[in-house]
PDB file of N, CA, C and O in Angstrom:
ATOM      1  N   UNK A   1     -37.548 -35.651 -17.722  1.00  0.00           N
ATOM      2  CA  UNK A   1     -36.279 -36.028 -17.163  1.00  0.00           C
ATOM      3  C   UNK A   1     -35.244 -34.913 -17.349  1.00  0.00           C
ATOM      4  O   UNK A   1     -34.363 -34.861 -16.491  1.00  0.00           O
ATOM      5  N   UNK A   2     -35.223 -34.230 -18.101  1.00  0.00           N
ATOM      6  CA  UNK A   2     -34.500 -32.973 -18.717  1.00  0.00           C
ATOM      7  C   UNK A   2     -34.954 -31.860 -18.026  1.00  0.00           C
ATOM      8  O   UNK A   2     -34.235 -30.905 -17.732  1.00  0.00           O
ATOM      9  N   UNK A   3     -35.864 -31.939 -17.820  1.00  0.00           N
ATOM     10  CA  UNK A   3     -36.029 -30.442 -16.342  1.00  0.00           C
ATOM     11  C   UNK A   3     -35.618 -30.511 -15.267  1.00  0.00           C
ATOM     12  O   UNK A   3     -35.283 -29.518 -14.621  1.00  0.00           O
ATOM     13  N   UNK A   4     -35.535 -32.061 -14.715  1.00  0.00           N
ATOM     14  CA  UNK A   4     -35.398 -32.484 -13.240  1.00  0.00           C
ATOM     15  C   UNK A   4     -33.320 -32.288 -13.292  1.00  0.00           C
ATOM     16  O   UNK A   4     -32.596 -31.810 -12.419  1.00  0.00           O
ATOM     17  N   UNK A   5     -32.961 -32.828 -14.546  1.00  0.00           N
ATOM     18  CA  UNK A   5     -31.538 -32.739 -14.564  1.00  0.00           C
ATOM     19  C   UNK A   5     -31.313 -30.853 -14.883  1.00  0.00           C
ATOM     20  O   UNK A   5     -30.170 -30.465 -14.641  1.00  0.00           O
ATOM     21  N   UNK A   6     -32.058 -30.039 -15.258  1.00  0.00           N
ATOM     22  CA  UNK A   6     -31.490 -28.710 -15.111  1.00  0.00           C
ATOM     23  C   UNK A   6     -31.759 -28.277 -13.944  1.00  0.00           C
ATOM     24  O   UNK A   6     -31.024 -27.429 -13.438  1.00  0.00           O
ATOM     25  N   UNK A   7     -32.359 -28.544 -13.581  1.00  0.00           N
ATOM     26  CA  UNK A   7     -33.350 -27.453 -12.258  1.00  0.00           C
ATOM     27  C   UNK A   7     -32.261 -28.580 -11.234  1.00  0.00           C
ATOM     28  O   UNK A   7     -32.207 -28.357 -10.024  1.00  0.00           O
ATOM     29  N   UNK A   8     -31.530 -29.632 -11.775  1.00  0.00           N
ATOM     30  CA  UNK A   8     -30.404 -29.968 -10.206  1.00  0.00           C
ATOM     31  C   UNK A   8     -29.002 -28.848 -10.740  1.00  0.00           C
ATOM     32  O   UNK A   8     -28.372 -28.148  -9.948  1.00  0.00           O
ATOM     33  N   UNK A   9     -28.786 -28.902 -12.008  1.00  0.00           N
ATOM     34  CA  UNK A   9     -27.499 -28.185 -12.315  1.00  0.00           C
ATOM     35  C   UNK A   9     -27.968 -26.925 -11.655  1.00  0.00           C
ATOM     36  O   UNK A   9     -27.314 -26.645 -10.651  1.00  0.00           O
ATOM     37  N   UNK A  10     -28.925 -26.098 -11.957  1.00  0.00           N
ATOM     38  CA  UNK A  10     -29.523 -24.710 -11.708  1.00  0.00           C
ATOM     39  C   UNK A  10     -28.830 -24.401 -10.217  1.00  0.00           C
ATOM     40  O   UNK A  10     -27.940 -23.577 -10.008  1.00  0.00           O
ATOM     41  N   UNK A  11     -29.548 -25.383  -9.116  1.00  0.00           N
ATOM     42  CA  UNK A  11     -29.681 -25.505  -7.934  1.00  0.00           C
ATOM     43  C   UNK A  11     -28.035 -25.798  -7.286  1.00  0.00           C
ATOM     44  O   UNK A  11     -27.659 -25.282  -6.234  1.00  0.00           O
ATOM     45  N   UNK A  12     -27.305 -26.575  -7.999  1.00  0.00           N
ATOM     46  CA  UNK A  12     -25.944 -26.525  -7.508  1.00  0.00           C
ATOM     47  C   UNK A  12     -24.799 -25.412  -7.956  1.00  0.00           C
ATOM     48  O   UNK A  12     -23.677 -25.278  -7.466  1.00  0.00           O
ATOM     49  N   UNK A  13     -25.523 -24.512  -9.233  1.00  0.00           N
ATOM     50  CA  UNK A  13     -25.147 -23.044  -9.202  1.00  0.00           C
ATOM     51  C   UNK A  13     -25.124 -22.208  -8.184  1.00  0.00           C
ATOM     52  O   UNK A  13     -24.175 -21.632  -7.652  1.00  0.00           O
ATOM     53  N   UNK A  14     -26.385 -22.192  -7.935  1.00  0.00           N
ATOM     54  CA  UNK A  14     -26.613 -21.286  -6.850  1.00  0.00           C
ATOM     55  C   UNK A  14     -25.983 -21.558  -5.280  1.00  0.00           C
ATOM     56  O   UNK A  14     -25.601 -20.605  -4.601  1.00  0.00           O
ATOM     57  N   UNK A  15     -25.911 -23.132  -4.723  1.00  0.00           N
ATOM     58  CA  UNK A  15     -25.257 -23.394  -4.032  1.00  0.00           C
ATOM     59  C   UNK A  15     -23.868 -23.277  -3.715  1.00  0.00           C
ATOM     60  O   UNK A  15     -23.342 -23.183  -2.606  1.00  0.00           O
ATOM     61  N   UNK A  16     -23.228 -23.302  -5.124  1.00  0.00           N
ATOM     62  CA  UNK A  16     -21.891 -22.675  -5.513  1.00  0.00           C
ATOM     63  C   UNK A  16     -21.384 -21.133  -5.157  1.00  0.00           C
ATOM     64  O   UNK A  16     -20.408 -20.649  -4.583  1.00  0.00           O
ATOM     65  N   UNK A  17     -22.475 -20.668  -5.754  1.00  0.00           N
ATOM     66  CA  UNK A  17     -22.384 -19.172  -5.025  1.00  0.00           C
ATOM     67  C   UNK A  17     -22.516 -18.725  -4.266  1.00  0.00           C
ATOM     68  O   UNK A  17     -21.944 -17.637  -4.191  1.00  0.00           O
ATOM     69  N   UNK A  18     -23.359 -19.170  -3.090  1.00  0.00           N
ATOM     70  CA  UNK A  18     -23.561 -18.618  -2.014  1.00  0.00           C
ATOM     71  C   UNK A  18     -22.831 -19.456  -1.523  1.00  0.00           C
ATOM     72  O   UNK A  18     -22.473 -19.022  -0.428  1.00  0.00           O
ATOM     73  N   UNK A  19     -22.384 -20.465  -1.724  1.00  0.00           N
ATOM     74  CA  UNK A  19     -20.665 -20.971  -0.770  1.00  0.00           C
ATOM     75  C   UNK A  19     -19.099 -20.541  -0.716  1.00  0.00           C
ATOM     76  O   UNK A  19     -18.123 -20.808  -0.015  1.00  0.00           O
ATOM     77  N   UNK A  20     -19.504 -19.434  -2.249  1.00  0.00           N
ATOM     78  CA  UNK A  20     -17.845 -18.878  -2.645  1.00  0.00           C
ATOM     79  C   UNK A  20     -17.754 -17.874  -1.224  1.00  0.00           C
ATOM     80  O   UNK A  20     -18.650 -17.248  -0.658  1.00  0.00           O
ATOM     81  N   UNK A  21     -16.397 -17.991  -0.930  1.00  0.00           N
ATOM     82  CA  UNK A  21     -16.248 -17.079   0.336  1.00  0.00           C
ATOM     83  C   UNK A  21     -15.505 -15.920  -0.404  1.00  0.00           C
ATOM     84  O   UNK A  21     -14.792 -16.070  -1.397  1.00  0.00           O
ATOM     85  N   UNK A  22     -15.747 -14.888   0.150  1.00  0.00           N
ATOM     86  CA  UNK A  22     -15.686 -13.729  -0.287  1.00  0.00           C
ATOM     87  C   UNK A  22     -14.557 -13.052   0.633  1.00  0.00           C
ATOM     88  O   UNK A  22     -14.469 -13.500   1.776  1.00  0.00           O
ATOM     89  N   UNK A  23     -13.771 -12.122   0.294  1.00  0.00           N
ATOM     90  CA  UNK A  23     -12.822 -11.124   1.593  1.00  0.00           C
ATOM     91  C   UNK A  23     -12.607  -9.556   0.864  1.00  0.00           C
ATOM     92  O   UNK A  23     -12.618  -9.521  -0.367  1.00  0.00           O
ATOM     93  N   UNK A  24     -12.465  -8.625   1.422  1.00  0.00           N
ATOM     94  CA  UNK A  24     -12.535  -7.428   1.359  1.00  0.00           C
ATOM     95  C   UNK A  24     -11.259  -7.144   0.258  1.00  0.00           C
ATOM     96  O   UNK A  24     -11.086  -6.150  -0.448  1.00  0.00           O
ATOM     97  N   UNK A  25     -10.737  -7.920   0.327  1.00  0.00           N
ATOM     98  CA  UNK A  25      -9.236  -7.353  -0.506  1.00  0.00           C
ATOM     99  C   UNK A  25      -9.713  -8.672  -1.947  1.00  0.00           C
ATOM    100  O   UNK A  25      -8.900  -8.166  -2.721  1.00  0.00           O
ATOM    101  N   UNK A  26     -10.136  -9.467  -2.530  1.00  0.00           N
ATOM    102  CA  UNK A  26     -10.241 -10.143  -3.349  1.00  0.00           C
ATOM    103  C   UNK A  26     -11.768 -10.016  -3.794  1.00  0.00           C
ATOM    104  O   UNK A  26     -12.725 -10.099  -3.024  1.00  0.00           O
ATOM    105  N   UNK A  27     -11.830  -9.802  -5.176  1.00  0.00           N
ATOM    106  CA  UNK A  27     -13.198 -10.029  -6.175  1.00  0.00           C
ATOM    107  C   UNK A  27     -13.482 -11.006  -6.538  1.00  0.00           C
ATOM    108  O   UNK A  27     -12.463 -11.514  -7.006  1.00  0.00           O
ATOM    109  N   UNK A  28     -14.551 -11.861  -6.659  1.00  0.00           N
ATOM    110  CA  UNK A  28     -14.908 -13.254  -6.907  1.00  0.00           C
ATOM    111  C   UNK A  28     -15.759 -13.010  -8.252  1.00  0.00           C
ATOM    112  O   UNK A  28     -16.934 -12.654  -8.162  1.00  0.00           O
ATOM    113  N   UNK A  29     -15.192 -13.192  -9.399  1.00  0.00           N
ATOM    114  CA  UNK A  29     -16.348 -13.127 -10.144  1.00  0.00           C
ATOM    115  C   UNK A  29     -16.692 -14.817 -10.974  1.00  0.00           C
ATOM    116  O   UNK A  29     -15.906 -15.763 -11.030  1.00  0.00           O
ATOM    117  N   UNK A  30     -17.863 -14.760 -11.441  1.00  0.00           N
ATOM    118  CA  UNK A  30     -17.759 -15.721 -11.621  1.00  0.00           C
ATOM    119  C   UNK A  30     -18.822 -15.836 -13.437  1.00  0.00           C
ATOM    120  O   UNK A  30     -19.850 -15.370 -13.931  1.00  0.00           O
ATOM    121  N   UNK A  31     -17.553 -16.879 -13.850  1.00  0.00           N
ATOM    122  CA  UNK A  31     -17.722 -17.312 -15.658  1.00  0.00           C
ATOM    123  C   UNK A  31     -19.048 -17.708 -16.161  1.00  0.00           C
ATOM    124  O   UNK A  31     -19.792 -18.283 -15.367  1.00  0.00           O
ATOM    125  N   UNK A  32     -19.481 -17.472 -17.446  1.00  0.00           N
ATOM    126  CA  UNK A  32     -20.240 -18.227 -17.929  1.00  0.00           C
ATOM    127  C   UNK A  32     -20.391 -19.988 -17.678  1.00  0.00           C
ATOM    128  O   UNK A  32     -21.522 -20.463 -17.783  1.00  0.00           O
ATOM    129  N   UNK A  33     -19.576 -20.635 -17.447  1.00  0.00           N
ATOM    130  CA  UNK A  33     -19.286 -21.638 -17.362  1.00  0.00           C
ATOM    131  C   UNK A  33     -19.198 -22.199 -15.890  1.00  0.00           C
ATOM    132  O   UNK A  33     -18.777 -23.316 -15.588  1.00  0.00           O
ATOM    133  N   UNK A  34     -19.692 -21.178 -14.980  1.00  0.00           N
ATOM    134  CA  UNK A  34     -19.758 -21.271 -13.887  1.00  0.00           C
ATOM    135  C   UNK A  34     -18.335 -21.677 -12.852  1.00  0.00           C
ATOM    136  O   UNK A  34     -18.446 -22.349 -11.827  1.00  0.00           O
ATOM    137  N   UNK A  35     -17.309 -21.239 -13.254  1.00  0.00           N
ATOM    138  CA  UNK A  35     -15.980 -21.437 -12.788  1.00  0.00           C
ATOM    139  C   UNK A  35     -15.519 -19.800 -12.003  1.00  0.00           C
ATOM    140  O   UNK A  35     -15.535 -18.746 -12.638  1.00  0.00           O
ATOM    141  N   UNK A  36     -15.251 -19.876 -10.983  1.00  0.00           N
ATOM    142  CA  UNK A  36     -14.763 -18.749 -10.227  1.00  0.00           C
ATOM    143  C   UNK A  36     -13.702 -18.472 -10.660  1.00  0.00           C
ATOM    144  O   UNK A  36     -12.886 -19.264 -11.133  1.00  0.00           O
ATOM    145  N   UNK A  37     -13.545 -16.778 -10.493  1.00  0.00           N
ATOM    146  CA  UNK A  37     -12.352 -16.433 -10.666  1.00  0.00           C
ATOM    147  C   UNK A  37     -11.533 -15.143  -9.917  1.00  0.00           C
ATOM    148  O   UNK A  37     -11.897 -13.978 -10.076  1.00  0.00           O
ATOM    149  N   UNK A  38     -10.351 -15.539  -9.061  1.00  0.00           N
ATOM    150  CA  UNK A  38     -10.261 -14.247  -8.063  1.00  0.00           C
ATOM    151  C   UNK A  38      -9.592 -13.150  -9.018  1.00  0.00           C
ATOM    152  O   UNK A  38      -8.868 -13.593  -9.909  1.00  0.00           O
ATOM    153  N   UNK A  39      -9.761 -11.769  -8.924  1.00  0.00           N
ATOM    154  CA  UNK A  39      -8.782 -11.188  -9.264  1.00  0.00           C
ATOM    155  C   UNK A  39      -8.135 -10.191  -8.291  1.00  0.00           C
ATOM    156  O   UNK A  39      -8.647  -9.352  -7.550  1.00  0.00           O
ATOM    157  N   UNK A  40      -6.793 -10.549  -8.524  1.00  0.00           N
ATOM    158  CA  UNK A  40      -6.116 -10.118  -7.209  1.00  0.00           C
ATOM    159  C   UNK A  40      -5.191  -8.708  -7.470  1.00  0.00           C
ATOM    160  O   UNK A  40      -4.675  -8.294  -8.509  1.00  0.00           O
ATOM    161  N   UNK A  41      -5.197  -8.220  -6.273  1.00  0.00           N
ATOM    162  CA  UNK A  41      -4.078  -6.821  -6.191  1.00  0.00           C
ATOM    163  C   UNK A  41      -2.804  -7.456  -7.199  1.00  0.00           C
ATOM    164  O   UNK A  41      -2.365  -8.603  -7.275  1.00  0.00           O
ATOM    165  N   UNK A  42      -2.443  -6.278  -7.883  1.00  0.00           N
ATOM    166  CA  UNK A  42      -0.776  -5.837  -8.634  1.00  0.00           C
ATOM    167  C   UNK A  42      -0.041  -6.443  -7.583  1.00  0.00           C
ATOM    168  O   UNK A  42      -0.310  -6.051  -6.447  1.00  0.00           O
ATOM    169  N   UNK A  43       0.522  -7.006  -7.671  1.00  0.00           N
ATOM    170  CA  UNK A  43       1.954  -7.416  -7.141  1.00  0.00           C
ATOM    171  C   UNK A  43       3.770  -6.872  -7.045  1.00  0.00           C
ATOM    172  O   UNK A  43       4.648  -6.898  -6.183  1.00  0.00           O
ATOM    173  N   UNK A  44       3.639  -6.387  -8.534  1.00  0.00           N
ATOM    174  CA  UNK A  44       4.366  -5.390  -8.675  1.00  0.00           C
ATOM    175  C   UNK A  44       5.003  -3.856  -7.656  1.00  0.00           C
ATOM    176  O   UNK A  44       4.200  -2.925  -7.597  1.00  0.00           O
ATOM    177  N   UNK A  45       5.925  -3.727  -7.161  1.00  0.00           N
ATOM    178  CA  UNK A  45       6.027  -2.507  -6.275  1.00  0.00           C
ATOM    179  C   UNK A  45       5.575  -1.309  -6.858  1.00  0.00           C
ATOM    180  O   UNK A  45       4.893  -0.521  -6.203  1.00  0.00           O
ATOM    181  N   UNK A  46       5.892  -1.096  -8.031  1.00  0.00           N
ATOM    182  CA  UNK A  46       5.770  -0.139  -9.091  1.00  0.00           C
ATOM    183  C   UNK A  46       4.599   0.937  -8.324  1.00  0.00           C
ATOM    184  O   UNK A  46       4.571   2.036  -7.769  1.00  0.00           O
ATOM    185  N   UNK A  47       3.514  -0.388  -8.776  1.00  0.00           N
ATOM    186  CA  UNK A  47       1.879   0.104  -8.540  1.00  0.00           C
ATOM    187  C   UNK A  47       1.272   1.089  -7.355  1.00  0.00           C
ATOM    188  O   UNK A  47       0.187   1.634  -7.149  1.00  0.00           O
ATOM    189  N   UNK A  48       2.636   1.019  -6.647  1.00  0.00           N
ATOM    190  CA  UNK A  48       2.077   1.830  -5.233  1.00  0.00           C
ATOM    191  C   UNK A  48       2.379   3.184  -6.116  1.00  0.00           C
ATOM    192  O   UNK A  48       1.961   4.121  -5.436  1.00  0.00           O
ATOM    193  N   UNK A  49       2.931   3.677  -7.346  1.00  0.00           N
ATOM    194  CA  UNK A  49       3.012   4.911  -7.471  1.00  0.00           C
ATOM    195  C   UNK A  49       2.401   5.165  -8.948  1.00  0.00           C
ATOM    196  O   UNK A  49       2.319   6.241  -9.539  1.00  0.00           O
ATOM    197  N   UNK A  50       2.003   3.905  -9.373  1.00  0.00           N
ATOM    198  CA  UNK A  50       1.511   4.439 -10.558  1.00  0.00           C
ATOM    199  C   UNK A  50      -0.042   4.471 -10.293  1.00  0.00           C
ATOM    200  O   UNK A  50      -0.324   4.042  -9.175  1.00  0.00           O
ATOM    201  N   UNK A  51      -1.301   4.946 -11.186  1.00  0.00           N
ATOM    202  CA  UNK A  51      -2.716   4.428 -11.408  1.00  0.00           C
ATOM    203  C   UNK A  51      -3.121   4.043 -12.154  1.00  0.00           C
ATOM    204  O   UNK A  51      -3.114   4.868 -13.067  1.00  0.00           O
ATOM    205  N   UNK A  52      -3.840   2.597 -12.608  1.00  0.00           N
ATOM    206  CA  UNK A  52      -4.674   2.280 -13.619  1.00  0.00           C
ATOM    207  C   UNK A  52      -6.000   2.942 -14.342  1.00  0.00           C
ATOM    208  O   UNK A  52      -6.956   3.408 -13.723  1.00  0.00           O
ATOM    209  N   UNK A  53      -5.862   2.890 -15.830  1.00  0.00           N
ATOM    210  CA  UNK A  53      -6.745   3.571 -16.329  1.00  0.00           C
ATOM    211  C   UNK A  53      -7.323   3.315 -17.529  1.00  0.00           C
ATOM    212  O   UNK A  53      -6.653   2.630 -18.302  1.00  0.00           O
ATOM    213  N   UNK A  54      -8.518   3.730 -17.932  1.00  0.00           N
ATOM    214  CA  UNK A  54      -8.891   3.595 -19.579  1.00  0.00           C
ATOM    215  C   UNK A  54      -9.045   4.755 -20.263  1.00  0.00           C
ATOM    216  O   UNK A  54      -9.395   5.830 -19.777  1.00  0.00           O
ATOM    217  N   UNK A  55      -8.774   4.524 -21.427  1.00  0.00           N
ATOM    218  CA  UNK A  55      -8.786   5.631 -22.546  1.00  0.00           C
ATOM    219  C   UNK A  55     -10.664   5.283 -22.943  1.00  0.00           C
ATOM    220  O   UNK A  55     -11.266   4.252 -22.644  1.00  0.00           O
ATOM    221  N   UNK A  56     -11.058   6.124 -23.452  1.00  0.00           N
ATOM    222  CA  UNK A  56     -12.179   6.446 -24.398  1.00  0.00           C
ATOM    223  C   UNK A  56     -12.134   5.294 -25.499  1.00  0.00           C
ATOM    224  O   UNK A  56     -13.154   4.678 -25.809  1.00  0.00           O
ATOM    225  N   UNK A  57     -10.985   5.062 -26.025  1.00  0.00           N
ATOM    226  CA  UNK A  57     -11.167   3.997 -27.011  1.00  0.00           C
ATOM    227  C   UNK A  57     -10.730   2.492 -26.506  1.00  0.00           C
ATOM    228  O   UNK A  57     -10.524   1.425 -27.085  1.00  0.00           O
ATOM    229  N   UNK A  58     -10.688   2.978 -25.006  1.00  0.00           N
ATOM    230  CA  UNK A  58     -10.861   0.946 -24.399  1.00  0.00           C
ATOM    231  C   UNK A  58      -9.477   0.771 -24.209  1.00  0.00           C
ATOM    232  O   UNK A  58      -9.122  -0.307 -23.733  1.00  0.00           O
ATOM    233  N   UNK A  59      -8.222   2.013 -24.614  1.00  0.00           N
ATOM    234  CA  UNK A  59      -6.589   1.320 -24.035  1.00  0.00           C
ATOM    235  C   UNK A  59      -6.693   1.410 -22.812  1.00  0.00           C
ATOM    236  O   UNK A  59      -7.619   2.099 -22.383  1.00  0.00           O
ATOM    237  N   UNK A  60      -5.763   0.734 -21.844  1.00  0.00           N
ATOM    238  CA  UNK A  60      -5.251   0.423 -21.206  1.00  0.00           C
ATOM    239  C   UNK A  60      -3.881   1.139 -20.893  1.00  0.00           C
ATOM    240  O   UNK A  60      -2.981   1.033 -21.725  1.00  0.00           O
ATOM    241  N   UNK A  61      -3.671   1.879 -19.709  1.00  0.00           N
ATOM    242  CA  UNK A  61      -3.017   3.082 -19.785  1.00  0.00           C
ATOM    243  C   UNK A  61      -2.175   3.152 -17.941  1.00  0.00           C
ATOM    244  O   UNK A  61      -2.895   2.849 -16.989  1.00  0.00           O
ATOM    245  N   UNK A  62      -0.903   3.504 -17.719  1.00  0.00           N
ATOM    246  CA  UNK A  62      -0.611   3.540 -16.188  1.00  0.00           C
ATOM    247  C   UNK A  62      -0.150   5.139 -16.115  1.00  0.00           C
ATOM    248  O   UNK A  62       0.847   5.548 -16.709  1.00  0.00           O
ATOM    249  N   UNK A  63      -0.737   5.716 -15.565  1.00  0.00           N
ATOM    250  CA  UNK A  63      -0.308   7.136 -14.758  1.00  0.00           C
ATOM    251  C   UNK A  63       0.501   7.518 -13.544  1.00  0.00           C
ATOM    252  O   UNK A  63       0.090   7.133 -12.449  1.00  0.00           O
ATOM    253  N   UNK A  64       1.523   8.180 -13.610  1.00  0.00           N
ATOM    254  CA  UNK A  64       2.906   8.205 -12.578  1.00  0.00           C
ATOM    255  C   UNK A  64       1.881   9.585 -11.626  1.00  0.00           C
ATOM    256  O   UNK A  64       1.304  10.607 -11.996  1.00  0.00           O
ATOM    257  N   UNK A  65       2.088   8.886 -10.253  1.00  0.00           N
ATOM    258  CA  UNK A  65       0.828   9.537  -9.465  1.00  0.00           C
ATOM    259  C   UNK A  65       2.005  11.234  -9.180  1.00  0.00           C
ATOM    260  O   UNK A  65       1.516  12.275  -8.742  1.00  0.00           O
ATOM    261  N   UNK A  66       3.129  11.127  -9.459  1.00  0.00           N
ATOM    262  CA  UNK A  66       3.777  12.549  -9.322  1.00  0.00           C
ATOM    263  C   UNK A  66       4.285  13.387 -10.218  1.00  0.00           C
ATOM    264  O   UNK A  66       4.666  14.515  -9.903  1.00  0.00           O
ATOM    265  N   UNK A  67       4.336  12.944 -11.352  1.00  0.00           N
ATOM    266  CA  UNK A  67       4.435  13.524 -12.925  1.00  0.00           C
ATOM    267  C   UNK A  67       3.650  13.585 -13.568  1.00  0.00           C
ATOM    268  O   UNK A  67       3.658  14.619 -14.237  1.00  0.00           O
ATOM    269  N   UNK A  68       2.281  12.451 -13.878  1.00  0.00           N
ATOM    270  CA  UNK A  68       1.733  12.813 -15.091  1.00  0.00           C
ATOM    271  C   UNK A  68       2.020  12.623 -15.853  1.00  0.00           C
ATOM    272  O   UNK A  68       1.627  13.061 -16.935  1.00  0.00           O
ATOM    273  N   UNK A  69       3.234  11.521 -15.530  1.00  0.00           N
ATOM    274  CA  UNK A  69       3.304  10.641 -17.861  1.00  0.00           C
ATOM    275  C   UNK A  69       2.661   9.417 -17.614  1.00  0.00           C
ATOM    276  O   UNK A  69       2.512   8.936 -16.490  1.00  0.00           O
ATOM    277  N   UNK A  70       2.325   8.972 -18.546  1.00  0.00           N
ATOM    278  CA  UNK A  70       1.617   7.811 -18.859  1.00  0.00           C
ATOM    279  C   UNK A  70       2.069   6.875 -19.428  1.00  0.00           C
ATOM    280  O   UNK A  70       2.715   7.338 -20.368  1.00  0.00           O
ATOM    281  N   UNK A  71       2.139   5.567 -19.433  1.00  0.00           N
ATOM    282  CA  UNK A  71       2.636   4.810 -20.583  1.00  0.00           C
ATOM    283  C   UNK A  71       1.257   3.655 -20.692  1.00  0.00           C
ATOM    284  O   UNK A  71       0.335   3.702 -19.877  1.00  0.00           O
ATOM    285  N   UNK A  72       1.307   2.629 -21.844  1.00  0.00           N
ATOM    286  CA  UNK A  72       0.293   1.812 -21.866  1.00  0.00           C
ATOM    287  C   UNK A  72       0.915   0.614 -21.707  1.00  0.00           C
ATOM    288  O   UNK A  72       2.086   0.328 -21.958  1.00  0.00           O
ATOM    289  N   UNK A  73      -0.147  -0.210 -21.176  1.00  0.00           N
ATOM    290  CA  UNK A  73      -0.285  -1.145 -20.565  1.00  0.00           C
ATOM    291  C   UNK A  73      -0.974  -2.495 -21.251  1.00  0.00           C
ATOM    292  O   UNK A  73      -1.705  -3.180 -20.535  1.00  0.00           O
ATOM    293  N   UNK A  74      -0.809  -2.770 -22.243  1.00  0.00           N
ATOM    294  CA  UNK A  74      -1.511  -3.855 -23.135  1.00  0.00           C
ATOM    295  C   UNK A  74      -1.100  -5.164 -22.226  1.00  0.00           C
ATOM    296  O   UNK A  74      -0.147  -5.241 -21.450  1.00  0.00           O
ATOM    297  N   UNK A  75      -2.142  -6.237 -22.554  1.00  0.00           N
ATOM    298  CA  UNK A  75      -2.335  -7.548 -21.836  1.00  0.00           C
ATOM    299  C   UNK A  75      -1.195  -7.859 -21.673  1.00  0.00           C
ATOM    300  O   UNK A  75      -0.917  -7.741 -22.866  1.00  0.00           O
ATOM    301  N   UNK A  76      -0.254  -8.165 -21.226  1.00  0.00           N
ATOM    302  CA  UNK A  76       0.349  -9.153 -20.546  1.00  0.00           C
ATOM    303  C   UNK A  76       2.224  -8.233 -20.759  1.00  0.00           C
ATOM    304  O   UNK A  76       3.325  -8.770 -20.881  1.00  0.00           O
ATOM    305  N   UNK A  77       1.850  -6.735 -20.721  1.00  0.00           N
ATOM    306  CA  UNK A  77       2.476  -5.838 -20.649  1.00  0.00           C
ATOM    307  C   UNK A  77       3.796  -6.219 -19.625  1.00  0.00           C
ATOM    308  O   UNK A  77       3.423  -7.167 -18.935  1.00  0.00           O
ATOM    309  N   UNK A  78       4.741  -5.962 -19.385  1.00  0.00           N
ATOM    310  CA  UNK A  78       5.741  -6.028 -18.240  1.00  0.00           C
ATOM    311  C   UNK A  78       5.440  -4.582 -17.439  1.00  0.00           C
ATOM    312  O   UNK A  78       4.544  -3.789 -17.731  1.00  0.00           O
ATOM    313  N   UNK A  79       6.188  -4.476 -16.608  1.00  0.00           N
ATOM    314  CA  UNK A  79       6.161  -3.242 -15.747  1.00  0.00           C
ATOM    315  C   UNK A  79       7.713  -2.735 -15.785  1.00  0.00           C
ATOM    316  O   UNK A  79       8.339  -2.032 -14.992  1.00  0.00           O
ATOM    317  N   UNK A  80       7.961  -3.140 -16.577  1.00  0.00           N
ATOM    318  CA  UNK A  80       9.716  -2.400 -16.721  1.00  0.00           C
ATOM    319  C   UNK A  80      10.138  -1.121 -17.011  1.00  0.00           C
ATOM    320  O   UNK A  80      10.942  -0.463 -16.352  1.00  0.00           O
ATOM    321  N   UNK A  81       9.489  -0.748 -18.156  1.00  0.00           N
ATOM    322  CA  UNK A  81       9.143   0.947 -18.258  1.00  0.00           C
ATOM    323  C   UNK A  81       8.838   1.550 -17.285  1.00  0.00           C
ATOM    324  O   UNK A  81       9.355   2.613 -16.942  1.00  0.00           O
ATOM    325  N   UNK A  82       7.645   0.755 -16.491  1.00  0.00           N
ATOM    326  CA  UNK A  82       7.334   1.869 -14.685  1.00  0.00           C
ATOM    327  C   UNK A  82       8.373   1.829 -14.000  1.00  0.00           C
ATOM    328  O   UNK A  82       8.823   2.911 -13.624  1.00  0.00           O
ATOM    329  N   UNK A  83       9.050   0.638 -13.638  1.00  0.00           N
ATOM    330  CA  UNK A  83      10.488   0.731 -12.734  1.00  0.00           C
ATOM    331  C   UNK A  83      11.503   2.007 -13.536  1.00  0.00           C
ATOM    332  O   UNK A  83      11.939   3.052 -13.053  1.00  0.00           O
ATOM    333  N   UNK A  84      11.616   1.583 -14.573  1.00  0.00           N
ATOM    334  CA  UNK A  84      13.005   2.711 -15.320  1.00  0.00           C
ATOM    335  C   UNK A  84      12.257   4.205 -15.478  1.00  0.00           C
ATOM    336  O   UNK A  84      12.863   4.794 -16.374  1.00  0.00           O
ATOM    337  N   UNK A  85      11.223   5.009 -14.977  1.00  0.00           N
ATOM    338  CA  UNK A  85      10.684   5.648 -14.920  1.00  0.00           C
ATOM    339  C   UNK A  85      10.864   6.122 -13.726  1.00  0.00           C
ATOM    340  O   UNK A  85      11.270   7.276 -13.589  1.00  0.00           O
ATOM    341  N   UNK A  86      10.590   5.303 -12.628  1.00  0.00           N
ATOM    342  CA  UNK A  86      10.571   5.809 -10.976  1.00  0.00           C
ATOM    343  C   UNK A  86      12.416   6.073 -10.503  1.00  0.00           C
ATOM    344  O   UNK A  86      12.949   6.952  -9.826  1.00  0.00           O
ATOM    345  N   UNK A  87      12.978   4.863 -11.227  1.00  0.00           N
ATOM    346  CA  UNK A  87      14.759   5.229 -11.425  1.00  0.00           C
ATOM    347  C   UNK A  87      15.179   6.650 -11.857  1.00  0.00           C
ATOM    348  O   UNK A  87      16.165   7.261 -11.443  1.00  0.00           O
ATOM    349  N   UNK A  88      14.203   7.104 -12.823  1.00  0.00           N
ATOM    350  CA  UNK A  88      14.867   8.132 -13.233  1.00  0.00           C
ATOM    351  C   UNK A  88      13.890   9.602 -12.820  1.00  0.00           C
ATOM    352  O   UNK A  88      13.970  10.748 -13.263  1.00  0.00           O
ATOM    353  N   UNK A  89      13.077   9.063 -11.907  1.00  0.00           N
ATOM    354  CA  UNK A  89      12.363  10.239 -11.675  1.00  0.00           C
ATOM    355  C   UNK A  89      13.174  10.900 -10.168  1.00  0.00           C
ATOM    356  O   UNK A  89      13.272  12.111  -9.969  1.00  0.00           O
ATOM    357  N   UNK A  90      13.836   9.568  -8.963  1.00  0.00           N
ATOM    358  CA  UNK A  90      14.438   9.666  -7.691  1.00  0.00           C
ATOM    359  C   UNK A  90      15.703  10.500  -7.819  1.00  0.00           C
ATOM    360  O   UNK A  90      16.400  10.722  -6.829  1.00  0.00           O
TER     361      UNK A  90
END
C-alpha cells in the first residue's frame, strides 16, 4: 500500500513539472519540498548600471559598470548606497 501511495506522489511530481509554465525572462526552480519558485529580474533602477557578483569566499558584491567600485550586497541589503553613488558619479 506504501508503494502504490509513493509511486502516486512520485507521479504528481512529475506532472507538476512538466505543467510549470516557463518564459524567457523568469527561472522556475523548484524546492525540495516540491514548491516552485520564480526568481525574478532586480526591480530596482540602479541595476541597469550596476553588475552582480561573487567573491571567492561566497560575498555577494555590486560593480558600477563605469567606475569600478564595488560595494556588497548581503541578503536583504537596500540599494541606497547604489543610488547615492550614481548621484554622485552624474
Amino acid at each position: 500500500m506504501n508503494d502504490s501511495i509513493s509511486s502516486q506522489k512520485s507521479q504528481s511530481k512529475k506532472a507538476l513539472q512538466e505543467a510549470t509554465p516557463t518564459s524567457p525572462t523568469k527561472v522556475v526552480r523548484i524546492t525540495k519540498k516540491g514548491n516552485t519558485r520564480r526568481k525574478t529580474k532586480p526591480r530596482a533602477p540602479c541595476w541597469q548600471h550596476f553588475s552582480k557578483y561573487s567573491t571567492k569566499d561566497g560575498e555577494n558584491r555590486a560593480k558600477c559598470n563605469y567606475c569600478d567600485v564595488t560595494y556588497t550586497m548581503e541578503t536583504g541589503a537596500s540599494t541606497t548606497n547604489l543610488n547615492n553613488h550614481l548621484k554622485a558619479i552624474k
